[in-house]
N, CA and C of each residue as an Amber inpcrd file, in Angstrom:
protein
   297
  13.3840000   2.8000000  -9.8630000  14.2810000   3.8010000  -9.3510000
  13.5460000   5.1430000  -9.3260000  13.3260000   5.3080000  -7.9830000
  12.2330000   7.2250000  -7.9290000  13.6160000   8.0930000  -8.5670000
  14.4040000   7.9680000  -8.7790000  15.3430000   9.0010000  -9.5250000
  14.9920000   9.4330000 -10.6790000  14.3010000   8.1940000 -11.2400000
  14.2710000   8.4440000 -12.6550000  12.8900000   9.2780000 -13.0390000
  12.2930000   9.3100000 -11.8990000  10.4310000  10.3710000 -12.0500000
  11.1130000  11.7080000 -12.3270000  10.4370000  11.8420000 -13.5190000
  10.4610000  13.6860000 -14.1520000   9.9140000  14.3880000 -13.6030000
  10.3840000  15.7100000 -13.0180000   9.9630000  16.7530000 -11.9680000
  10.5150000  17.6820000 -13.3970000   9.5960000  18.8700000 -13.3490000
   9.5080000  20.1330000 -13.9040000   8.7880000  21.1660000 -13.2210000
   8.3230000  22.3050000 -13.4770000   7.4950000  23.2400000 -12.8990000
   6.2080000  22.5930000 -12.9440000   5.7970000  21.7780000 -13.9210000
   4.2930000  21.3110000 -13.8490000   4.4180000  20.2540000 -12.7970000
   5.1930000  19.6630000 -11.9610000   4.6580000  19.0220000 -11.3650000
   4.0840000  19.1010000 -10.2270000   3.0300000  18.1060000 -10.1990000
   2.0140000  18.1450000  -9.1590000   2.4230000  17.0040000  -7.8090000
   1.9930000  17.8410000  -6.5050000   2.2510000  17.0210000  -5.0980000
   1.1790000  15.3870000  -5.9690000   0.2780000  15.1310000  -5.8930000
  -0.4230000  14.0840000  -6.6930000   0.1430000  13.3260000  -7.5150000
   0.4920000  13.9260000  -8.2270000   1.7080000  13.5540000  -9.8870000
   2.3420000  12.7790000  -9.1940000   3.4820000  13.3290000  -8.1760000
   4.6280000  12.7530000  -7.6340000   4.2330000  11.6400000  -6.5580000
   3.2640000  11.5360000  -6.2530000   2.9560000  10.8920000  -5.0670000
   2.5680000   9.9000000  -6.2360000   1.3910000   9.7100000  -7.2350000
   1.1710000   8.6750000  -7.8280000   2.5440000   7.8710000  -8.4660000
   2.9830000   8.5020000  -8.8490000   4.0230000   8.3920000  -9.6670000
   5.1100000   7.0960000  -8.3860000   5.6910000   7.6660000  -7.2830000
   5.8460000   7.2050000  -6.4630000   5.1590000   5.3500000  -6.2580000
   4.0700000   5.4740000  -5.6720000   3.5710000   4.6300000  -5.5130000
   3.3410000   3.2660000  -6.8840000   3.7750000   3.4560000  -7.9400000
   3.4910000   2.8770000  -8.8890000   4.8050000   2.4370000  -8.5840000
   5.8030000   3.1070000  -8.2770000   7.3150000   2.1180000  -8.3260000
   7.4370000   1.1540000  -7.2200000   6.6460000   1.3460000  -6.3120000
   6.5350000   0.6360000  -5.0610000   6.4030000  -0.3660000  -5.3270000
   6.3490000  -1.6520000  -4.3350000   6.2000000  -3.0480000  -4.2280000
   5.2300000  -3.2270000  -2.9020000   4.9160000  -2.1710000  -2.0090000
   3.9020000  -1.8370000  -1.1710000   3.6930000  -0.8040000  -0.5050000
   2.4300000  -0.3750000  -0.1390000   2.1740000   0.5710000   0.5090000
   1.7980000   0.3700000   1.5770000   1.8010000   1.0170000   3.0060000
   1.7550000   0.4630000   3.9340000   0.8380000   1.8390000   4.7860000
  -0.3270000   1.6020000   5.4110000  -1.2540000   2.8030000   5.8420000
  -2.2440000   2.7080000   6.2230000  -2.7210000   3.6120000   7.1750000
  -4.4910000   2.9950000   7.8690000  -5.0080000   3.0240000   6.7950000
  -6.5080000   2.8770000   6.5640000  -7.3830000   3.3650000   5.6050000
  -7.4290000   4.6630000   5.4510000  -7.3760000   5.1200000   4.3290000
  -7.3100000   6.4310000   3.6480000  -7.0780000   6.5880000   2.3090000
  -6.7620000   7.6310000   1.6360000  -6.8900000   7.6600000   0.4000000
  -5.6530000   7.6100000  -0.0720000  -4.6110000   7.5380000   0.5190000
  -3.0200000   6.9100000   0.1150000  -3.4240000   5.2190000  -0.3930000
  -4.1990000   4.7510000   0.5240000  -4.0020000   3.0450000   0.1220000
  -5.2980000   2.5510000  -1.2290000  -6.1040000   3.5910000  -0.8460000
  -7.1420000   3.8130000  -2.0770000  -6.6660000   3.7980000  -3.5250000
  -5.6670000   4.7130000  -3.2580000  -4.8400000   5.0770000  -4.6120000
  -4.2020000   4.3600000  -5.5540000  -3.7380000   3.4960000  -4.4410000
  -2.5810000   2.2750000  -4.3430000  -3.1660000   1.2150000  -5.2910000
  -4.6640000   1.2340000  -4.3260000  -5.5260000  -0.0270000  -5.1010000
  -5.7380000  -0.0440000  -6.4390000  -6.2150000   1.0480000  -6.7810000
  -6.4920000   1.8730000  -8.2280000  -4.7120000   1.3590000  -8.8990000
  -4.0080000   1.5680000  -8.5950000  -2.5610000   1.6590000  -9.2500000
  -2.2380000  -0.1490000  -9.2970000  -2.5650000  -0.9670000  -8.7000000
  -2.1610000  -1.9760000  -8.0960000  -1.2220000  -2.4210000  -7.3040000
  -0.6910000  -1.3800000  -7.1510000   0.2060000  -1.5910000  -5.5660000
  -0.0910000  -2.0010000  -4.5550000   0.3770000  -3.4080000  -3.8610000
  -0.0840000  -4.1310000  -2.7800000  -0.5570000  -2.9270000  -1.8220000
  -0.8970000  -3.1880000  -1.0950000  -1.4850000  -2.3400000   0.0420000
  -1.1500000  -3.5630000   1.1340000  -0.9460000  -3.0780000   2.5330000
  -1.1660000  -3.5410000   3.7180000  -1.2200000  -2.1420000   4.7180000
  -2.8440000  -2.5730000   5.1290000  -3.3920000  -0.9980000   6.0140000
  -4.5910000  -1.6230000   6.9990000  -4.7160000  -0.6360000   7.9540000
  -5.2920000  -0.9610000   8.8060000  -6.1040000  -0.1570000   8.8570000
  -7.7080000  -0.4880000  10.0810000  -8.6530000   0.2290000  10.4290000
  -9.9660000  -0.2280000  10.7500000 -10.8700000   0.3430000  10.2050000
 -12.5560000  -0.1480000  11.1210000 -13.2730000  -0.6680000  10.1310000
 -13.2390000  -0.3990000   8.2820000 -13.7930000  -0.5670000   7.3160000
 -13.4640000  -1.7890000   6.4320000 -12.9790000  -3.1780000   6.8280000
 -12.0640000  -3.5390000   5.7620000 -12.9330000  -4.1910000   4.4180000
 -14.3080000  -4.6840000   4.6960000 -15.4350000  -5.0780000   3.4710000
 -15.0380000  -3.2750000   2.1520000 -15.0600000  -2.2760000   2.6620000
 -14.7150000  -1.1080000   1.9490000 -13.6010000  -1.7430000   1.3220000
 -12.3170000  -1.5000000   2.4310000 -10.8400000  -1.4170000   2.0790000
 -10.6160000  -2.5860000   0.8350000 -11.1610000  -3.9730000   0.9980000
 -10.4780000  -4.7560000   0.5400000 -11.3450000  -5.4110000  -0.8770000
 -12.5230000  -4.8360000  -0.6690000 -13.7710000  -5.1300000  -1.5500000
 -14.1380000  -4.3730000  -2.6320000 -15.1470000  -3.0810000  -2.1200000
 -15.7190000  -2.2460000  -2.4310000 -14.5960000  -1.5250000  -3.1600000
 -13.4510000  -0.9860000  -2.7920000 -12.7890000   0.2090000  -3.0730000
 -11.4700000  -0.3960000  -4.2720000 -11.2080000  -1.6920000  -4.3160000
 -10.7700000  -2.6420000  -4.6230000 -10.9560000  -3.3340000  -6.4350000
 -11.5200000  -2.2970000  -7.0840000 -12.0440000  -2.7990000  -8.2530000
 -10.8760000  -3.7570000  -8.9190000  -9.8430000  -3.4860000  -8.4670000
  -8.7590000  -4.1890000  -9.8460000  -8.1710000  -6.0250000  -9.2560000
  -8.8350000  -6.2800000  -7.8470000  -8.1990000  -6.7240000  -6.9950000
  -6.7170000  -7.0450000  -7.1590000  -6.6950000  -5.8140000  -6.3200000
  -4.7020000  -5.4740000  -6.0800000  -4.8640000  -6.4160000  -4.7730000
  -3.6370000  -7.1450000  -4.4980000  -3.0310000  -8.1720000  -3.5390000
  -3.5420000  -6.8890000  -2.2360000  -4.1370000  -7.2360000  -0.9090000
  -4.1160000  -6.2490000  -0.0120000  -4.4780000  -6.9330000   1.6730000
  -3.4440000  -6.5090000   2.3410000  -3.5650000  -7.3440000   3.6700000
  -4.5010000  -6.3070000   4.0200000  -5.5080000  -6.4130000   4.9940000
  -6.4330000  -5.7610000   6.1850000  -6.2840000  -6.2370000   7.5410000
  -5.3130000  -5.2550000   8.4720000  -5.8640000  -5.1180000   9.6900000
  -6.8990000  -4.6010000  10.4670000  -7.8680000  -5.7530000  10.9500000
  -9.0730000  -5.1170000  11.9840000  -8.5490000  -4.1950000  12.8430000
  -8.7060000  -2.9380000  13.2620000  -8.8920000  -2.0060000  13.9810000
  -9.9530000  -1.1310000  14.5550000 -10.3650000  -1.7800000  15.2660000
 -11.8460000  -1.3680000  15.2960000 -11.5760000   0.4110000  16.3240000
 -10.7000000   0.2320000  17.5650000 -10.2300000   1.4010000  17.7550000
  -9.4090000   2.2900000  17.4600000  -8.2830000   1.5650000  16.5130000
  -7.3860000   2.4640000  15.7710000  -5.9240000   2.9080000  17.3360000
  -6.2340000   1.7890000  17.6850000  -4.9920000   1.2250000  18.7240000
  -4.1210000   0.4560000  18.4500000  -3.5450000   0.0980000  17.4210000
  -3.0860000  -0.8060000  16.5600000  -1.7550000  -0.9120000  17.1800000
  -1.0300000  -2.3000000  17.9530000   0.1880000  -2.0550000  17.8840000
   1.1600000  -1.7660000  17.1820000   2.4710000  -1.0610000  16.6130000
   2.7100000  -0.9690000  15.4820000   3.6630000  -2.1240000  15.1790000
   4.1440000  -2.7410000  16.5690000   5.1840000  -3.5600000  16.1810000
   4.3950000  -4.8660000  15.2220000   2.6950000  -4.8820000  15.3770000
   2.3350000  -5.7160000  14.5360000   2.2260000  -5.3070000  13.1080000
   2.1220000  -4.1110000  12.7340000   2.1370000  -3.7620000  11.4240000
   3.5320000  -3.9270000  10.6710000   4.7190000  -3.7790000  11.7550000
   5.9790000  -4.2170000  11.1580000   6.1360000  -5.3800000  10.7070000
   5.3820000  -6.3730000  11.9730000   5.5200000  -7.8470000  11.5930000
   4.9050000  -8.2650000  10.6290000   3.7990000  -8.0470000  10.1190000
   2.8170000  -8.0410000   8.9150000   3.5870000  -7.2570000   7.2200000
   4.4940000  -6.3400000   7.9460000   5.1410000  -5.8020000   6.7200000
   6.1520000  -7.3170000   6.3240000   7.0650000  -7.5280000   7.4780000
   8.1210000  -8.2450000   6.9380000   7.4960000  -9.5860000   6.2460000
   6.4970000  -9.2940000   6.6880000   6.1050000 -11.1280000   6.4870000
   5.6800000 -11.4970000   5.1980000   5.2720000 -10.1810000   4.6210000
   4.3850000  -9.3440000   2.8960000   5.8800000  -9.9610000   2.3140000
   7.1170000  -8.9070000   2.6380000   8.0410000  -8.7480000   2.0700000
   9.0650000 -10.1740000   1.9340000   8.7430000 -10.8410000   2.8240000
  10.1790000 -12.2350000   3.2350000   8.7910000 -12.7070000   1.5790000
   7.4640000 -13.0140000   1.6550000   6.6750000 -13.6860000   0.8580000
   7.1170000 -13.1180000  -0.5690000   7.7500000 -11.8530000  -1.1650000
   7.4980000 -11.1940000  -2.4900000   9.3010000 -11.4900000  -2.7350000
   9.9210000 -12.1290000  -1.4810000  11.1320000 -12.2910000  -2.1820000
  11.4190000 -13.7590000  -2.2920000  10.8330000 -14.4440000  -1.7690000
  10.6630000 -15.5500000  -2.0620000  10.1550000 -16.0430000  -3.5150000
   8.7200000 -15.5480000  -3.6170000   8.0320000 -15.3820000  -5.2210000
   8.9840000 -14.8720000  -6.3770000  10.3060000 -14.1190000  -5.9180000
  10.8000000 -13.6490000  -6.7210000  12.3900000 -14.3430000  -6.4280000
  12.5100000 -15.7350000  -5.7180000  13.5430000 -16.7170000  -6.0950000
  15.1340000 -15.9260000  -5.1570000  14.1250000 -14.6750000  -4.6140000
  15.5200000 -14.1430000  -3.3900000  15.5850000 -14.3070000  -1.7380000
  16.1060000 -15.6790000  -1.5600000  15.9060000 -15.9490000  -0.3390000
  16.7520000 -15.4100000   0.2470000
């Protein structure tokens, strides 16, 4: 529940964004340092782009669960990234006995 993340004067755009992403069940984003983060946190990732030996390997130390779309131009339809979302999600409710 993001309700329950503590906000005060110290908090940081970072803070809240990590913080965020740790409650998640996925993150969803080209390559960048949102899905980087993710990895580090273990939050699934599903992201797209030109790098995925980086995305899914290299950057990947904890191996967090992570789909890679090839994008070599970064033309990506999006209705396929939707379809790739639902398909993450129908799979994590299944694993979790909610059909």
């Amino acid at each position: 529940d993001v309700n329950k993340i503590k906000l005060d004067g110290s908090s940081s755009l970072i803070g809240i964004t990590i913080e965020l992403i740790k409650k998640s069940i996925l993150l969803v984003g080209s390559q960048s340092s949102l899905p980087n983060i993710s990895l580090l946190l273990g939050t699934e990732v599903l992201e797209w782009g030109d790098q995925k030996e980086n995305h899914t390997i290299k950057y990947n130390v904890r191996n967090t669960p992570v789909t890679f779309i090839e994008d070599m131009q970064y033309r990506l339809d999006p209705r396929t990234v939707v379809l790739e979302m639902m398909k993450i999600l129908k799979d994590k409710e299944k694993k979790n006995g909610k059909t």
